[in-house]
C-alpha positions as CSV (number, residue, x, y, z in Angstrom):
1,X,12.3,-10.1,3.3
2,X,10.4,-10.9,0.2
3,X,10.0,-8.1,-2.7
4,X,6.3,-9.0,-2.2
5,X,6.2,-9.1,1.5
6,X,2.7,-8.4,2.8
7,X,1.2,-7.3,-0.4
8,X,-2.4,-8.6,-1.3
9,X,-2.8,-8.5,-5.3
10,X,-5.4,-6.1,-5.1
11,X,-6.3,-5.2,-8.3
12,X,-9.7,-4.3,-8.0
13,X,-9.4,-2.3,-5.4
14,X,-7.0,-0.2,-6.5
15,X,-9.2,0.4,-9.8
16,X,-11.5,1.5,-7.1
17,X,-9.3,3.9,-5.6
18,X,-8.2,5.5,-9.0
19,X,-11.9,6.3,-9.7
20,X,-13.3,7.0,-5.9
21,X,-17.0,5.3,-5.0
22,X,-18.7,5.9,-1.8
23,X,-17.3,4.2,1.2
24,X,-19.2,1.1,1.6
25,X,-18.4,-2.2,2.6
26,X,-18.8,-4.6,-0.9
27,X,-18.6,-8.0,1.2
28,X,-21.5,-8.8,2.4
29,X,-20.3,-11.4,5.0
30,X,-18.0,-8.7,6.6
31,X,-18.8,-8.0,10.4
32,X,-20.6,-5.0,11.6
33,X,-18.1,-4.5,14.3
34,X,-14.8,-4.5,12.3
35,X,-17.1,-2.6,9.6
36,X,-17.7,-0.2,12.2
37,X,-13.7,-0.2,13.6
38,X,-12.6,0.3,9.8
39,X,-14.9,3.7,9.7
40,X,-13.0,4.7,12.7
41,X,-9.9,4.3,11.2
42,X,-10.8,6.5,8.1
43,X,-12.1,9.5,10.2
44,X,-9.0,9.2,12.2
45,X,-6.8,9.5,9.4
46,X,-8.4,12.6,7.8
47,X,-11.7,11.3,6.6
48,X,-13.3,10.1,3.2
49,X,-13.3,13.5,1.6
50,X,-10.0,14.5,2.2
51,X,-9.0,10.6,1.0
52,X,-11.0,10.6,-1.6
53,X,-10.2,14.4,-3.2
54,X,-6.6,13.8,-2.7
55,X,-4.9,14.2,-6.3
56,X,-1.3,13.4,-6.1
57,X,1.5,11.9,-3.6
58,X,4.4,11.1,-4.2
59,X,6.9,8.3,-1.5
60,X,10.2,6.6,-1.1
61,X,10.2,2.9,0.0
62,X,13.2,1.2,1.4
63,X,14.2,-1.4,3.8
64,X,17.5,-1.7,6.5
65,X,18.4,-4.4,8.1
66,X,20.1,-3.1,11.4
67,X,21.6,0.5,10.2
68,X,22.7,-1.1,6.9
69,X,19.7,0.1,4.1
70,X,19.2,-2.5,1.4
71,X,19.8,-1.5,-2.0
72,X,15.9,-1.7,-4.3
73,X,14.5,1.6,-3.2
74,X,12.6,3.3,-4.8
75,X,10.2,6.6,-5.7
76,X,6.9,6.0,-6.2
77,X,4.4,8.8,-7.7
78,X,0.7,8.4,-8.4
79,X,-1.9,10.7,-10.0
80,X,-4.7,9.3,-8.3
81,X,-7.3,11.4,-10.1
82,X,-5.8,10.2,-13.6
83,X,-4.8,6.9,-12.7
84,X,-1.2,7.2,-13.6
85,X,2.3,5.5,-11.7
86,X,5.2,6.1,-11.8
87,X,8.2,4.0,-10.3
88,X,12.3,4.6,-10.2
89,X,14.7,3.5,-8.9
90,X,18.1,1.2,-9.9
91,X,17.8,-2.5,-10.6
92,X,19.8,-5.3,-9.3
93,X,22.7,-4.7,-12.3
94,X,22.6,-1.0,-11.0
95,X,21.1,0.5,-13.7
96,X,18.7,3.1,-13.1
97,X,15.2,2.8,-14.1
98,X,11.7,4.2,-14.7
99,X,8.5,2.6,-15.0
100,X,5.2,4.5,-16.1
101,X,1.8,2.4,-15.9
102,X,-2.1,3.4,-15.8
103,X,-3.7,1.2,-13.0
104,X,-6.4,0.4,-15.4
105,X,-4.5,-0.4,-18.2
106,X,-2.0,-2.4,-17.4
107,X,-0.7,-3.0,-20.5
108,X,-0.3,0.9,-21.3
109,X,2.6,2.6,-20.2
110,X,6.6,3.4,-20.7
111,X,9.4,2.5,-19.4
112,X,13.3,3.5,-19.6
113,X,16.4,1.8,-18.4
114,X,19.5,4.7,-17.9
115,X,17.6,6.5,-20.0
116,X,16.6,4.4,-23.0
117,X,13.5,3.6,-24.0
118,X,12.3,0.2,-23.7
119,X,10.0,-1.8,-26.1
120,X,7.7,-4.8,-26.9
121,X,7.7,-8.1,-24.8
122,X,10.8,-6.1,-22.6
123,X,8.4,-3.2,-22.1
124,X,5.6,-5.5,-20.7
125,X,8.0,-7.1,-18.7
126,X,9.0,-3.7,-16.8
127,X,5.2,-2.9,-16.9
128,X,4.3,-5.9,-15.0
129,X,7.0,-5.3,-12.9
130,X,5.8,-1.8,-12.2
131,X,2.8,-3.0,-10.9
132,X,3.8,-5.8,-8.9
133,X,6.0,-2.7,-7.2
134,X,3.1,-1.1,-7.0
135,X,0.9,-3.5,-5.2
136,X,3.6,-4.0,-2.6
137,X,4.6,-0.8,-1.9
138,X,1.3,0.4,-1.4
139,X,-0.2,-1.8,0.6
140,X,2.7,-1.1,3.2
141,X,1.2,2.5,3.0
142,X,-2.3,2.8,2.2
143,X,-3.7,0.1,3.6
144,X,-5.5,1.9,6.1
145,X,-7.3,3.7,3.6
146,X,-8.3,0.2,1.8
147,X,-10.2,-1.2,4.8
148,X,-13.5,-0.8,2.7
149,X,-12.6,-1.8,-0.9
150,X,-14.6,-4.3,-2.7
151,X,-13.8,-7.9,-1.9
152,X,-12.0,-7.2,1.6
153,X,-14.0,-9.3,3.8
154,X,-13.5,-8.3,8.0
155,X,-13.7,-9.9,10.9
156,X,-13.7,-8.5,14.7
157,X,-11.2,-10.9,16.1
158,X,-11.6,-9.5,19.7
159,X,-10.1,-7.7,22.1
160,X,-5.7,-7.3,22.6
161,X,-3.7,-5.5,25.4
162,X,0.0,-4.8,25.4
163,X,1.9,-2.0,27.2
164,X,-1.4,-0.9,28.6
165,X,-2.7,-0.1,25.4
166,X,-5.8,-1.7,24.0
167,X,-6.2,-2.9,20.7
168,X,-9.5,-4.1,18.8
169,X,-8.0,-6.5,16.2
170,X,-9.7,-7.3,13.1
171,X,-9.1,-9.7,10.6
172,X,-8.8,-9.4,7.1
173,X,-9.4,-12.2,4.5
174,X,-10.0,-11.4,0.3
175,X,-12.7,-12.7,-1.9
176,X,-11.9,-13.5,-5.6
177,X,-9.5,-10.9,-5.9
178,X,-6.3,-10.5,-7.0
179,X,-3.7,-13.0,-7.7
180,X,-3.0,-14.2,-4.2
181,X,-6.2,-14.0,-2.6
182,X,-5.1,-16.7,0.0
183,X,-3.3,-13.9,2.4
184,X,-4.5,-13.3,5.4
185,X,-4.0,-10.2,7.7
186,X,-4.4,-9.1,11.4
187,X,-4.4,-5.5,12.1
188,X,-4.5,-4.1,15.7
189,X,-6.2,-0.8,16.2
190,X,-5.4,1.2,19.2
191,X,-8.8,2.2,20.7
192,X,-7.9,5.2,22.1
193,X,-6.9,6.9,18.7
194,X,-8.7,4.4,16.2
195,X,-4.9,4.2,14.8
196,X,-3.4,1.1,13.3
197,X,-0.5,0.1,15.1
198,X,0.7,-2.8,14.0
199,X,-0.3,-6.0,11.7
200,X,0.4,-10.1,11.8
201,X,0.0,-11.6,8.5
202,X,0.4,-14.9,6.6
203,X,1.1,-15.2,3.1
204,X,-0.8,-17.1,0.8
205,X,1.3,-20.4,0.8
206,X,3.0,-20.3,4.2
207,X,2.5,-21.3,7.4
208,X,1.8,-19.7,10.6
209,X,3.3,-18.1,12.8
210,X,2.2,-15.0,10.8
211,X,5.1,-12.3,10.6
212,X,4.8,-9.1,12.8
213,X,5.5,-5.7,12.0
214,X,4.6,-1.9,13.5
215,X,3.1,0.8,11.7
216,X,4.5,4.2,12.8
217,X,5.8,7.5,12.0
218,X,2.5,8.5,11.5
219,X,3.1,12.1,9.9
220,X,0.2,14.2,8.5
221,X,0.1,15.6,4.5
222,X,-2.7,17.7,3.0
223,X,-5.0,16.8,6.5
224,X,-4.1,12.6,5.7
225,X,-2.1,10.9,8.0
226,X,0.2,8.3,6.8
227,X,2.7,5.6,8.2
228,X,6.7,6.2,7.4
229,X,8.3,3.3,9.4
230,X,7.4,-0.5,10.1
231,X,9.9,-2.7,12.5
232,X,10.4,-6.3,13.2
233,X,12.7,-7.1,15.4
234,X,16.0,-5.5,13.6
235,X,14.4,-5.2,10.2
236,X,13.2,-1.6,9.4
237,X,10.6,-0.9,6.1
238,X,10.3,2.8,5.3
239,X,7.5,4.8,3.4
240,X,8.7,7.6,4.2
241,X,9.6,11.5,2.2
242,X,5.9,11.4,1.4
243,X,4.4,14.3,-0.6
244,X,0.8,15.4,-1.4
245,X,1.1,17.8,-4.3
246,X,-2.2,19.2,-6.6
247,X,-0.8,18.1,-9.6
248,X,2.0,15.7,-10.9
249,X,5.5,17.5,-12.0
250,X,5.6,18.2,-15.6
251,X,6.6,15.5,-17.9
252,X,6.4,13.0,-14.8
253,X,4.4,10.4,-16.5
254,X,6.3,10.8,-20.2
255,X,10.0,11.0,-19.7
256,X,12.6,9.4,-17.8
């Protein structure tokens, strides 16, 4: 499993979701239909109000493989009304870390490794770093709520039935944005609960066939819904110990 495994380079649209605009479709070649699907999915998860007034949330992400967790978790926090991040967790030496980064200023921010803080070219190092965590991590979360961000272009890619369950699947594709804008993504919507239930994808620079993985868990915060688990085959991804809080902890974005 890559560090960046499924995670478009999104930039712009997560400067969009720091400062929220109306729900509209930015691509203009998108398709009605999957437009129309992606809408679904929103009111289904809680709706664009609730979404968009959300100020804070806070998540683990970690992977297993079997009942063995890997070691890189980590504790994300974002003030989405102030645009802030925050990352930690222990690097691949074992030291602990802490990465602080505004999403539109990528270039401001702190960081500390067990403890002490770090400066100049090492400190832009970490903050790169911090959003490259960031745009990963995310993505495996949020995505559902991203449907209708500028330069997301969608596709209705027909109709899919497993388990007696049907899905409406919808492609995703990424115009000019980010720095891997080659990805590609499938996502498969059950119709009955306009619910995203699982995803294929193919990374800019491989090959099909794409890689599969659920979306499930589903658990509800502040009147959002969000995913906790993802599975292929014996490999588990959590986002899981999510919560929604009105404001950020004291001192979260300016100490270790």
């Amino acid at each position: 499993m890559r560090d960046r495994i499924g995670a478009p380079c999104l930039l712009v649209a997560l400067l969009v979701a720091c400062c929220p605009a109306p729900l509209r479709a930015e691509t203009p070649d998108s398709d009605p239909k999957a437009v129309e699907i992606a809408d679904q999915v929103m009111k289904a998860l809680g709706g664009k109000s609730h979404w968009e007034n959300m100020p804070c949330i806070a998540w683990t992400f970690e992977s297993a493989v079997g009942d063995t967790m890997r070691p890189g978790g980590r504790r994300h926090l974002w003030d989405k009304r102030n645009g802030w991040h925050r990352v930690a967790g222990r690097n691949r030496q074992g030291q602990s870390y802490v990465i602080v980064n505004r999403m539109d200023r990528p270039e401001e921010g702190k960081a500390w490794i067990d403890g002490v803080a770090i400066e100049g070219d090492s400190l832009q190092k970490l903050l790169k770093r911090g959003k490259s965590l960031w745009t990963n991590d995310t993505y495996w979360m949020l995505m559902p709520y991203k449907l209708r961000d500028p330069g997301v272009r969608l596709k209705y890619d027909g109709e899919a039935k497993e388990g007696g369950v049907t899905y409406d699947k919808v492609a995703l594709s990424f115009e000019k944005v980010g720095e891997t804008p080659g990805d590609h993504y499938w996502i498969y919507v059950n119709r009955a609960n306009h619910r995203i239930e699982k995803w294929d994808f193919v990374l800019q620079g491989d090959q099909p066939p794409p890689n599969t993985w659920t979306w499930e868990g589903w658990e509800q915060h502040s009147g959002m819904w969000f995913p906790t688990a993802h599975r292929s085959g014996n490999m588990m991804l959590y986002t899981h110990a999510v919560e929604t809080m009105a404001e950020p902890p004291a001192k979260a974005f300016s100490a270790p």
